[in-house]
mmCIF entry with sequence, helices, sheets and N, C-alpha, C, O atoms, coordinates in Angstrom:
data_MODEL
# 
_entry.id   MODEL 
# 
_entity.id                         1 
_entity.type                       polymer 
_entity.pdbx_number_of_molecules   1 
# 
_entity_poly.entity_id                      1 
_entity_poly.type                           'polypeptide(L)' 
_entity_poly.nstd_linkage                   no 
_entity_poly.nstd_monomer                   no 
_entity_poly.pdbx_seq_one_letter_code       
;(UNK)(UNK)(UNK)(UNK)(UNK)(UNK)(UNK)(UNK)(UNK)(UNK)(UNK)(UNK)(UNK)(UNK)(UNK)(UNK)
(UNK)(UNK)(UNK)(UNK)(UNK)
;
_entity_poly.pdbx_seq_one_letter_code_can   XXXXXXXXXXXXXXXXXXXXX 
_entity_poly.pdbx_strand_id                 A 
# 
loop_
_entity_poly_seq.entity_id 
_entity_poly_seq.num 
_entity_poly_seq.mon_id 
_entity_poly_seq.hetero 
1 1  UNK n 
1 2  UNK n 
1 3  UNK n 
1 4  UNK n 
1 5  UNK n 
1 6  UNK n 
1 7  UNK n 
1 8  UNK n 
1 9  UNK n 
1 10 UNK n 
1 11 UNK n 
1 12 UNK n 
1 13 UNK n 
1 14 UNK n 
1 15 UNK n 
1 16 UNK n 
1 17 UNK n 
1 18 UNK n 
1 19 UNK n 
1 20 UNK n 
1 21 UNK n 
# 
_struct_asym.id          A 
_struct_asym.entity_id   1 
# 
loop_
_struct_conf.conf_type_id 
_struct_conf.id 
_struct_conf.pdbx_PDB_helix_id 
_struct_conf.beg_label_comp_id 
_struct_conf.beg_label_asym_id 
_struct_conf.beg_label_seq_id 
_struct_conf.pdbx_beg_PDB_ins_code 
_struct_conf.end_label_comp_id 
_struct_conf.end_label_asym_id 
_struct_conf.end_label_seq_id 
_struct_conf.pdbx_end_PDB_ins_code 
_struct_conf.beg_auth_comp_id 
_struct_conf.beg_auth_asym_id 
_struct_conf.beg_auth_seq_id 
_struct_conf.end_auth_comp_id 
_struct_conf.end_auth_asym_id 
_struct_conf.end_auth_seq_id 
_struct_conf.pdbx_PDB_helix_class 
_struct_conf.details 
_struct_conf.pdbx_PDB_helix_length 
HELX_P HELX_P1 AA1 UNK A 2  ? UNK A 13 ? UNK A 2  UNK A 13 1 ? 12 
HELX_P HELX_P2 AA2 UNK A 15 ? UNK A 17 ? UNK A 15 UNK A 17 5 ? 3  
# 
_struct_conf_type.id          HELX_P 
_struct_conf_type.criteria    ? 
_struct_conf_type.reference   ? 
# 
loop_
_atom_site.group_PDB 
_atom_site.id 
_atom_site.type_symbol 
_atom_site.label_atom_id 
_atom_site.label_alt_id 
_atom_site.label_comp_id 
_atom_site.label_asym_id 
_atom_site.label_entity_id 
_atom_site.label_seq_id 
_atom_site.pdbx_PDB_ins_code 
_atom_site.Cartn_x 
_atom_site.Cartn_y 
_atom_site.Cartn_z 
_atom_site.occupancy 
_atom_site.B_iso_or_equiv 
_atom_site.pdbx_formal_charge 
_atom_site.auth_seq_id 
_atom_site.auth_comp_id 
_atom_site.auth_asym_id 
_atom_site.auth_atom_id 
_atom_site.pdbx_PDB_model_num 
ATOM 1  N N  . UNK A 1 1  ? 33.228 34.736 -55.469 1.00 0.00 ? 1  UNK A N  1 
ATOM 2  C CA . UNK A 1 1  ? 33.918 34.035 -56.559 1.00 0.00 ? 1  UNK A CA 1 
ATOM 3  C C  . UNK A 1 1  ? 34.780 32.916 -56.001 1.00 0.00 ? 1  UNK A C  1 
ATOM 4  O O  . UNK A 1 1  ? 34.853 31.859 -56.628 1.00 0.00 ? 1  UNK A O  1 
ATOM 5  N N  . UNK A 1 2  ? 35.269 33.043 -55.152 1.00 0.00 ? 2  UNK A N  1 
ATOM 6  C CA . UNK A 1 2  ? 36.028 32.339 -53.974 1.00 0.00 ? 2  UNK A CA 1 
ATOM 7  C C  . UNK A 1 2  ? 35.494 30.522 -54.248 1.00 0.00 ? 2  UNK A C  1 
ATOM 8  O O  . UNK A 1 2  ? 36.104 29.564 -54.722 1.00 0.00 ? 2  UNK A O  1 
ATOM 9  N N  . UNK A 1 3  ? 34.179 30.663 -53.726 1.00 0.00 ? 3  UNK A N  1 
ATOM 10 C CA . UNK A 1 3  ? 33.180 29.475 -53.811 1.00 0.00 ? 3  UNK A CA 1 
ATOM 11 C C  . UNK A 1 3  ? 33.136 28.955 -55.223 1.00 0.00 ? 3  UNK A C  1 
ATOM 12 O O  . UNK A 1 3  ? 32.643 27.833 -55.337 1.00 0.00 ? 3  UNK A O  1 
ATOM 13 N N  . UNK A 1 4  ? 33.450 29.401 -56.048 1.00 0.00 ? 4  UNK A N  1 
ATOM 14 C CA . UNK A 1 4  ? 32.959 28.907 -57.489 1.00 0.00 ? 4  UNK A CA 1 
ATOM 15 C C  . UNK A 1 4  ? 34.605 28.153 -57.824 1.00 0.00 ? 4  UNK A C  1 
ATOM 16 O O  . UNK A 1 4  ? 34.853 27.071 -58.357 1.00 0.00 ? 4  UNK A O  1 
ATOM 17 N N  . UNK A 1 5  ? 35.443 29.091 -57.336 1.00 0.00 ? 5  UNK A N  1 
ATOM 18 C CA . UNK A 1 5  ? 36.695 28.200 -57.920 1.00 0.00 ? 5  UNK A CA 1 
ATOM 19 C C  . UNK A 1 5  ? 37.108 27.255 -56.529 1.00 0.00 ? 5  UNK A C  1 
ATOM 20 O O  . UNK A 1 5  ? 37.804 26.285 -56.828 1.00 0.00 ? 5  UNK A O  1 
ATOM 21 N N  . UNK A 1 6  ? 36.852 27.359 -55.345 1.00 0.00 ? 6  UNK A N  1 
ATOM 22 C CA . UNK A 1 6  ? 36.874 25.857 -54.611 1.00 0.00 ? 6  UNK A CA 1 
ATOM 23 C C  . UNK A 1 6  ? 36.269 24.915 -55.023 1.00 0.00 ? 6  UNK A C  1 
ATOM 24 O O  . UNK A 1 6  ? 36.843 23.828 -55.080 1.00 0.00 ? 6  UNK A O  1 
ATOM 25 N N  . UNK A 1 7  ? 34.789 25.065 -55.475 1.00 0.00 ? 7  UNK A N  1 
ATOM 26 C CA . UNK A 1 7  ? 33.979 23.999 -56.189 1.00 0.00 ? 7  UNK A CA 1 
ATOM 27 C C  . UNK A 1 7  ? 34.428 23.545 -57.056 1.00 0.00 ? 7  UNK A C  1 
ATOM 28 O O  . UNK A 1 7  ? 34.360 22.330 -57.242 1.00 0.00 ? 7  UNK A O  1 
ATOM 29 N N  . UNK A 1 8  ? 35.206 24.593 -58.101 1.00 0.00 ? 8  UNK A N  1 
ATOM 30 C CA . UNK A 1 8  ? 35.732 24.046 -59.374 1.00 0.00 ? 8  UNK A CA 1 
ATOM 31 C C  . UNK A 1 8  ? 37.182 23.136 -59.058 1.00 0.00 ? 8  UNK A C  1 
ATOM 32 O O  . UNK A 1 8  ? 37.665 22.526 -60.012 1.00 0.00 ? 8  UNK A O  1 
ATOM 33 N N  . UNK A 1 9  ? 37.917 23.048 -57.603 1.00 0.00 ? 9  UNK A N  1 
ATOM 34 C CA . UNK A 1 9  ? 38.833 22.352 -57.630 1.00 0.00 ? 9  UNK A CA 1 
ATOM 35 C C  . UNK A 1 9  ? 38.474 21.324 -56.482 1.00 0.00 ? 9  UNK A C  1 
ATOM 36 O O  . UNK A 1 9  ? 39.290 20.431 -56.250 1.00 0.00 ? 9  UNK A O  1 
ATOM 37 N N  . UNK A 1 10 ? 37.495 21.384 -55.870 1.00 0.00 ? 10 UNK A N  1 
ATOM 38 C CA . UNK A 1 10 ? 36.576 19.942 -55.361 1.00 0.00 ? 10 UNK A CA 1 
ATOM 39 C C  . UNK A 1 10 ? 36.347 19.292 -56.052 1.00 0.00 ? 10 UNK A C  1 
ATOM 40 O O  . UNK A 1 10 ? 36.316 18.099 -55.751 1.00 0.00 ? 10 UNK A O  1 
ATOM 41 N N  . UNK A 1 11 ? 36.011 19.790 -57.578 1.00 0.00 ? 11 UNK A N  1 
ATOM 42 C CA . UNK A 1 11 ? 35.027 18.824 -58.310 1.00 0.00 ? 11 UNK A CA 1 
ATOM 43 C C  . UNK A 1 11 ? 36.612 18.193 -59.225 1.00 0.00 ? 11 UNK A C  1 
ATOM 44 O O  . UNK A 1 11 ? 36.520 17.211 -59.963 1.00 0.00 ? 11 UNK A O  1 
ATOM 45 N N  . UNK A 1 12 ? 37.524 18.684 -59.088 1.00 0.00 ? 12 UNK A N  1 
ATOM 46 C CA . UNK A 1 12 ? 38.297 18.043 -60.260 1.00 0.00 ? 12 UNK A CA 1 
ATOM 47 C C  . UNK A 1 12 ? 39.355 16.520 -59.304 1.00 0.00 ? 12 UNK A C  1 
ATOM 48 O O  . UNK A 1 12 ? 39.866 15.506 -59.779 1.00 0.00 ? 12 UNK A O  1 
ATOM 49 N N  . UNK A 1 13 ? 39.302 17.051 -57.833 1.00 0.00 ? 13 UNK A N  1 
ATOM 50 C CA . UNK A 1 13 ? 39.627 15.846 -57.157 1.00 0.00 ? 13 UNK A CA 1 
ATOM 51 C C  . UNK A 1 13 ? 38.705 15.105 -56.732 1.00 0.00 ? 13 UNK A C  1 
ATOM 52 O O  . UNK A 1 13 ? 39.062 14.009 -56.302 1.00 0.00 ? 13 UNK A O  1 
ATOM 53 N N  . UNK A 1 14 ? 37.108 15.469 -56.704 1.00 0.00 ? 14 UNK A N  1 
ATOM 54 C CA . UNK A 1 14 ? 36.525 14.522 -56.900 1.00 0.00 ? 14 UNK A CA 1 
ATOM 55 C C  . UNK A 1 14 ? 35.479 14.829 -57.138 1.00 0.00 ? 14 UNK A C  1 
ATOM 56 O O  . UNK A 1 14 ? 34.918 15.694 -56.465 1.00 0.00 ? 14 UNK A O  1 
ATOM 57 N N  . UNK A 1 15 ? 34.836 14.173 -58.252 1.00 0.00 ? 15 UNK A N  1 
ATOM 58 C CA . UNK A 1 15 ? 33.915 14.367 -58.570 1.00 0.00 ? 15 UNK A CA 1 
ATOM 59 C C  . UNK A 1 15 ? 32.328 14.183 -58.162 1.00 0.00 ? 15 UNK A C  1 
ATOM 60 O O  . UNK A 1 15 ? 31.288 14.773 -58.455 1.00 0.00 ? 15 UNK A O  1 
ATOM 61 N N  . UNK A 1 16 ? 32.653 13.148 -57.403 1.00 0.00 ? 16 UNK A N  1 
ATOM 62 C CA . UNK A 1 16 ? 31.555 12.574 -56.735 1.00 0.00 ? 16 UNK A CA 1 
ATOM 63 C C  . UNK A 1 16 ? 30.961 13.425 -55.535 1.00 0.00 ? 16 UNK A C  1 
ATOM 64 O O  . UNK A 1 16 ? 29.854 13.205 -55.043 1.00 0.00 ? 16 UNK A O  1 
ATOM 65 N N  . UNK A 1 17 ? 31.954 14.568 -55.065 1.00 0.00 ? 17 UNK A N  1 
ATOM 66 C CA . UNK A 1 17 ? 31.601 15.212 -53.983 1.00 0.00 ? 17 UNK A CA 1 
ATOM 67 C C  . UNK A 1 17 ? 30.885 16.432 -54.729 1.00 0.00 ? 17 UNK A C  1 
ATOM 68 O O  . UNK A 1 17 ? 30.948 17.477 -54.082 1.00 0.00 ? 17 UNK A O  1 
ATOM 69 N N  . UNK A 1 18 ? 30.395 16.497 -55.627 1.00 0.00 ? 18 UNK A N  1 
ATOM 70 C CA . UNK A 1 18 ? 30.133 17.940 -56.685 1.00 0.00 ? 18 UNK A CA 1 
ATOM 71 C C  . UNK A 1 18 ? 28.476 17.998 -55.937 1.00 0.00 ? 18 UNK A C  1 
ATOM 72 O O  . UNK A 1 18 ? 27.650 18.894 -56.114 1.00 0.00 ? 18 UNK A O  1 
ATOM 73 N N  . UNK A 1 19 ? 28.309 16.723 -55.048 1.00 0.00 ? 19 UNK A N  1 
ATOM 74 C CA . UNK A 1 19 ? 26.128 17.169 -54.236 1.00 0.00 ? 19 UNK A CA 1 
ATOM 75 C C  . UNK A 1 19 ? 26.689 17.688 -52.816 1.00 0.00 ? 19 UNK A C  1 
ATOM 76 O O  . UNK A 1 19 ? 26.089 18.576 -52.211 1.00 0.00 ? 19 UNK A O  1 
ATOM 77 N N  . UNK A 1 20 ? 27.685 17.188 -52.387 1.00 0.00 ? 20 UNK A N  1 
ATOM 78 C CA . UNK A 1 20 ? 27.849 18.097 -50.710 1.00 0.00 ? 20 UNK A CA 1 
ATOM 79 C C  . UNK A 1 20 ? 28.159 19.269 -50.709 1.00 0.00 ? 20 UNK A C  1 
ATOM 80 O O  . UNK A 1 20 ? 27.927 20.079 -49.812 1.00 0.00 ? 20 UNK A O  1 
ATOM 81 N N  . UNK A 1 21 ? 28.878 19.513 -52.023 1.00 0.00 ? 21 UNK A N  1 
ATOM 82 C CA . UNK A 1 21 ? 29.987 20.585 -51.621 1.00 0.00 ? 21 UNK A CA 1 
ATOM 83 C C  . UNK A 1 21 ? 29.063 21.378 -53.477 1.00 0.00 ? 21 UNK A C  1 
ATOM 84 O O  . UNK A 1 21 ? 29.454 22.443 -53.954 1.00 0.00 ? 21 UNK A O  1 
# 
């Protein structure tokens, strides 16, 4: 679950990183 809410706060500082990460 860990992974799903880092992604979810990668993607809100940037969005553009939402294909690497």
């Amino acid at each position: 679950m860990s992974a799903v809410i880092r992604r979810i706060i990668s993607t809100a500082k940037a969005p553009a990183a939402i294909g690497p990460y």
